[in-house]
C-alpha positions in Angstrom: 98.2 -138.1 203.9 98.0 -134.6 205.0 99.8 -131.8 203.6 101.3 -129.1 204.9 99.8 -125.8 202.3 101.4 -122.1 202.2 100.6 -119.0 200.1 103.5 -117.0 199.6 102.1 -113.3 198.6 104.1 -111.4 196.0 103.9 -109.5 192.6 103.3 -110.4 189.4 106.0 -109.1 188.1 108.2 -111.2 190.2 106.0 -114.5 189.9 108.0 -116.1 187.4 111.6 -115.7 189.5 109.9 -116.5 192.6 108.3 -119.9 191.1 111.7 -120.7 189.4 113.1 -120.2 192.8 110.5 -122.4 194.5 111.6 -125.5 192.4 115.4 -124.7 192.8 114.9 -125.3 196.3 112.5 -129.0 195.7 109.3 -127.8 195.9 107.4 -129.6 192.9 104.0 -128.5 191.6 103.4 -124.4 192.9 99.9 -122.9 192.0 99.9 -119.4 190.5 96.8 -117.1 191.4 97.1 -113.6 189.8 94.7 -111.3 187.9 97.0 -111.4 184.8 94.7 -111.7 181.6 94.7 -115.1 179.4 96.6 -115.2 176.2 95.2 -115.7 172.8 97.2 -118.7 172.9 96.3 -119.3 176.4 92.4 -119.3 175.3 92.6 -121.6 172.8 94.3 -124.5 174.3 91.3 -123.8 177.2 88.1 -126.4 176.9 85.6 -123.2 177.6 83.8 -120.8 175.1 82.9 -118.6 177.7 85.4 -117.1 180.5 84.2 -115.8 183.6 84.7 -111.9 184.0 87.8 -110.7 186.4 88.7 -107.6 187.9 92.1 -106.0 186.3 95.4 -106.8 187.2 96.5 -105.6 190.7 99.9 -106.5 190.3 99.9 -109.0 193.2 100.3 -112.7 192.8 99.7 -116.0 195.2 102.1 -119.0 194.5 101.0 -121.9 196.6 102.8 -125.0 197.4 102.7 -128.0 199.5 105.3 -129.7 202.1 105.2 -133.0 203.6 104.1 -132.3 207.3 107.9 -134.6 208.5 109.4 -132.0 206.1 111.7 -128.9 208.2 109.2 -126.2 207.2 110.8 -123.9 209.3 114.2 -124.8 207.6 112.7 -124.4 203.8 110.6 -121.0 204.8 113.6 -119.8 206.2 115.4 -120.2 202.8 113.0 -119.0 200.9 113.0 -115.9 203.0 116.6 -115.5 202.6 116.2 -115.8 198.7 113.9 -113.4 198.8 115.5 -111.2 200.6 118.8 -111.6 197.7 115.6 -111.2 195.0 114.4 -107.9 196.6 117.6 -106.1 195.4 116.9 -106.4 191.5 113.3 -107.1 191.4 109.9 -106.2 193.6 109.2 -109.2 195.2 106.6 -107.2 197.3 105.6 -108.0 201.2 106.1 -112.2 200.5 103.9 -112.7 203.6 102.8 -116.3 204.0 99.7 -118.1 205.0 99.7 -121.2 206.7 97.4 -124.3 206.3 96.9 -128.0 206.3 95.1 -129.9 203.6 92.6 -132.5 203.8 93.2 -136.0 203.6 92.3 -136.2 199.5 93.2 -138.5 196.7 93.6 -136.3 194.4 93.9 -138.4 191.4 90.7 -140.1 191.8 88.5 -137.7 194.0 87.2 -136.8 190.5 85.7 -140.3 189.9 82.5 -139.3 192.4 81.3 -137.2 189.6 81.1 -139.0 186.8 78.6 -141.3 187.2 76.9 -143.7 183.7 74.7 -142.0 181.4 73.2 -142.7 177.8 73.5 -140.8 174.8 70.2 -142.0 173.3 70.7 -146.2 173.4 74.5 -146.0 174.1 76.0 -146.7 177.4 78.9 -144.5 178.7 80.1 -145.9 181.5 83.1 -146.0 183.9 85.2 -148.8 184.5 83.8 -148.9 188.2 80.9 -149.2 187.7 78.6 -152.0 186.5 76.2 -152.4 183.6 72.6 -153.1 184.7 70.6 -155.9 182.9 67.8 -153.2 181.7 71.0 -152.0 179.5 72.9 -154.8 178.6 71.2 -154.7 175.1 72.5 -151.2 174.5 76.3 -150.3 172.9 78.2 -150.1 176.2 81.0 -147.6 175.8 83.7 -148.0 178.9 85.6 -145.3 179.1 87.9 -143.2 181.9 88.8 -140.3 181.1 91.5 -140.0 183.5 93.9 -136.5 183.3 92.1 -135.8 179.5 89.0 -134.2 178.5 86.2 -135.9 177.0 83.7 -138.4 179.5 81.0 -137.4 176.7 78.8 -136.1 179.1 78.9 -133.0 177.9 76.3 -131.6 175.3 78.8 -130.6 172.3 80.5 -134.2 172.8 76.7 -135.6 172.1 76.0 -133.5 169.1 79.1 -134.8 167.7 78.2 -138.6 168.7 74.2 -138.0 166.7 75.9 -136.5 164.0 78.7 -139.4 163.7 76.5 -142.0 164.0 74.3 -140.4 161.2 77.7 -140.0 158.9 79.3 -143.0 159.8 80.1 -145.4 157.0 81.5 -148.9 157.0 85.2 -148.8 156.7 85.3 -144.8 156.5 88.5 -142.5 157.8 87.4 -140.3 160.8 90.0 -137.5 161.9 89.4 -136.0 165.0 90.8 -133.0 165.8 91.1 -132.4 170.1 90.5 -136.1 170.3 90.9 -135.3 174.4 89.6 -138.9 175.7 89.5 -140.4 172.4 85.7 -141.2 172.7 84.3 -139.7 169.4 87.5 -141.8 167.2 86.2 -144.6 169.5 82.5 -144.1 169.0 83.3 -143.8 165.3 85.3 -146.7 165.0 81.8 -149.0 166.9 79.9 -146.9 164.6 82.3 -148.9 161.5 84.6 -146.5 160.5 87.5 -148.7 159.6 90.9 -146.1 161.0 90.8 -143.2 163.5 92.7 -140.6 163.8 93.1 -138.4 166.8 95.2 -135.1 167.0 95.3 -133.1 170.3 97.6 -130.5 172.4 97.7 -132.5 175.6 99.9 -135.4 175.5 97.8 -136.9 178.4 95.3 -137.4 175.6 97.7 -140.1 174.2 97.5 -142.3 177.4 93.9 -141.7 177.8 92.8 -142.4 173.8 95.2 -146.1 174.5 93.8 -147.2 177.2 90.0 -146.3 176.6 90.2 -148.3 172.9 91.8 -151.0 174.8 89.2 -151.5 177.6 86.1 -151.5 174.9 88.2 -154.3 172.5 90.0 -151.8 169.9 93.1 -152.7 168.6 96.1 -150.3 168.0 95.8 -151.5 164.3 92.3 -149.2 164.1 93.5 -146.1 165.2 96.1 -143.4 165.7 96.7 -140.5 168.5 99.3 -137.5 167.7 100.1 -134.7 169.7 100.6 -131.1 168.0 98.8 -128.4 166.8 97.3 -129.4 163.0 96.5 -125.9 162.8 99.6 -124.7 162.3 101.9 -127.4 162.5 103.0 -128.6 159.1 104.8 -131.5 160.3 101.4 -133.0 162.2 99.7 -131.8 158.8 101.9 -134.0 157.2 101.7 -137.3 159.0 97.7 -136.4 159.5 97.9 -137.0 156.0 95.7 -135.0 152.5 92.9 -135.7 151.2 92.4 -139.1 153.0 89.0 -138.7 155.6 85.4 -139.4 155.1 84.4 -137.5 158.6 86.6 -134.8 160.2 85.2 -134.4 163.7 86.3 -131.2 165.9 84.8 -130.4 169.2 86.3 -127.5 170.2 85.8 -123.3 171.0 84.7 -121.4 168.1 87.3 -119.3 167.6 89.7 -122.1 167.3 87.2 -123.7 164.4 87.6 -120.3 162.6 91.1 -120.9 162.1 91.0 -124.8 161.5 88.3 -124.6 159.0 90.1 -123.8 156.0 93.0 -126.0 157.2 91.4 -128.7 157.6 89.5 -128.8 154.3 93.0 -130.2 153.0 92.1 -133.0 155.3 88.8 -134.2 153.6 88.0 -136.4 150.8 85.5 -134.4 148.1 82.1 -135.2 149.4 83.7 -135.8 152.8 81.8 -134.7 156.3 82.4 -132.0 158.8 81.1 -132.2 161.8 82.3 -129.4 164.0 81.2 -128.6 167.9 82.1 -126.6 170.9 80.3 -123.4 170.0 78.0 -121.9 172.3 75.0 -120.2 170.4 75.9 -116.9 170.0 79.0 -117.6 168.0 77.1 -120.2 165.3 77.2 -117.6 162.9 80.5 -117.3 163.5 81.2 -120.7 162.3 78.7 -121.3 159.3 80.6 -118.1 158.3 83.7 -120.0 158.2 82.7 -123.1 157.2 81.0 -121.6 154.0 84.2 -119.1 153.6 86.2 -122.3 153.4 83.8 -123.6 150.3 81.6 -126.2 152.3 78.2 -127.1 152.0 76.3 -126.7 155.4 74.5 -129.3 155.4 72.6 -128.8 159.0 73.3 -126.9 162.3 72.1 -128.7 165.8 71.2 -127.9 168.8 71.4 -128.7 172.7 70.8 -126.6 175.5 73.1 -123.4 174.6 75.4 -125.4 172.7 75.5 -125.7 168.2 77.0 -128.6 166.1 77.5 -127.5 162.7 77.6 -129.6 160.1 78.9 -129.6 156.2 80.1 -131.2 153.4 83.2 -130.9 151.1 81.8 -130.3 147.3 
């Protein structure tokens, strides 16, 4: 189905009101462009190390939304431009022009499924549900996995330094705790690897859905694993029910900044002699990390490497 799309130019300051607005009148789902820079807070729940430059803030803001083309669009812009109108008296909603367009025909849901095609990590299989395994692979560890709304396919070269460095930790019936578990694929991966319980902690509570139903397409039972949403960092309630002094492995693929400020958290987390295999650095903030890793009293025990990207790796003494 086509939609109906229109970009409503105003100001930053008035973005927030205007958006609020927007939804008061039905309209679900409004995209914000502005110039406004990220957060701290913003950054770290972000799956990048490295944001692209942009120019300062002009003040002006785009808020986009979509209407049903059997919708009364003229009815609905005219209210908005009335609201407007009542907003420009205590706040400078500036010129609130609007752009008209229509939007393809798209699913977005799935339109993301033409990209991710099967690939190996050394002899293990990642591949999607719709696809099919080939008979030159069937003797290989086929992983099935679909990573839906969360992050993680495993495609990407932190994700596979943290799968080498598993699979080289890995021992049979060992705790793993991964920290962003996203997908669920390195809990997953551990748990085929024989760990005997995963646990997963992430921000995105998509990452619950995704983590269930990707152990249940490759034969995992719920009994083998655990996915928690909250901030372990910070949170002493996830902290908690994460449990002290319990895991083998503690996995974290994440930015390096954020490892800085889990590190000595999550040493709390590990068994003495336990493993800590951390990723998600690009290669000019490695330092960064062994710095906090041996800050935090661990052992480095090796650093990787792939492309641009650093897996660091240490023990707890």
């Amino acid at each position: 189905m086509k939609w109906k799309k229109f970009r409503l130019k105003t100001t930053t300051e008035a973005e927030d009101i205007v958006s609020s607005m927007l939804m008061d009148l039905g309209i679900q789902g409004v995209q914000i462009e502005d110039r406004i820079p990220l957060s701290q807070s913003d950054k770290e729940q972000m799956f990048v190390d490295i944001l692209p430059e942009i120019e300062a803030d002009d003040g002006v803001a785009y808020l986009s939304f979509y209407l049903e083309p059997e919708e009364d669009c003229e009815k609905i812009l005219s209210e908005i431009r009335r609201e407007l109108q009542d907003m420009s008296a205590y706040v400078n909603v500036g010129e609130c022009t609007v752009e008209e367009s229509e939007t393809e025909d798209v699913d977005w849901v799935n339109n993301w499924k033409q990209y991710f095609h099967q690939f190996c990590v050394d002899d293990i299989l990642i591949i999607p549900s719709w696809e099919d395994v080939s008979p030159e692979d069937e003797d290989k560890m086929i992983i099935h996995i679909d990573p839906g709304t969360a992050f993680g396919t495993g495609m990407h070269e932190t994700t596979q330094l943290c799968i080498r460095q598993l699979r080289k930790y890995v021992t049979e019936g060992c705790r793993v705790l991964d920290v962003g578990c996203g997908s669920g694929i390195l809990g997953m991966l551990a748990l085929k690897f024989g760990a005997g319980y995963s646990v997963g902690t992430d921000l995105d509570p998509c990452a619950i859905d995704a983590t269930k139903e990707n152990m249940e397409v490759n034969g995992i039972g719920t009994d083998s694993y655990e996915v928690m949403i909250g901030n372990i960092i910070d949170d002493r309630e996830v902290q908690d029910k994460v449990g002290y002094g319990c895991y083998d492995i503690v996995a974290a693929n994440i930015l390096a900044d954020v490892l800085v400020q889990l590190t000595p958290v999550i040493v709390n987390q590990l068994k003495p002699g336990g493993v800590y295999i951390t990723s998600g650095i690009i290669d000019d903030k490695e330092q960064t990390v062994v710095d906090a890793v041996k800050a935090a009293g661990l052992e480095v025990l090796s650093v990787t490497y792939q492309g641009e990207w650093v897996c660091v790796t240490a023990r707890k003494n």
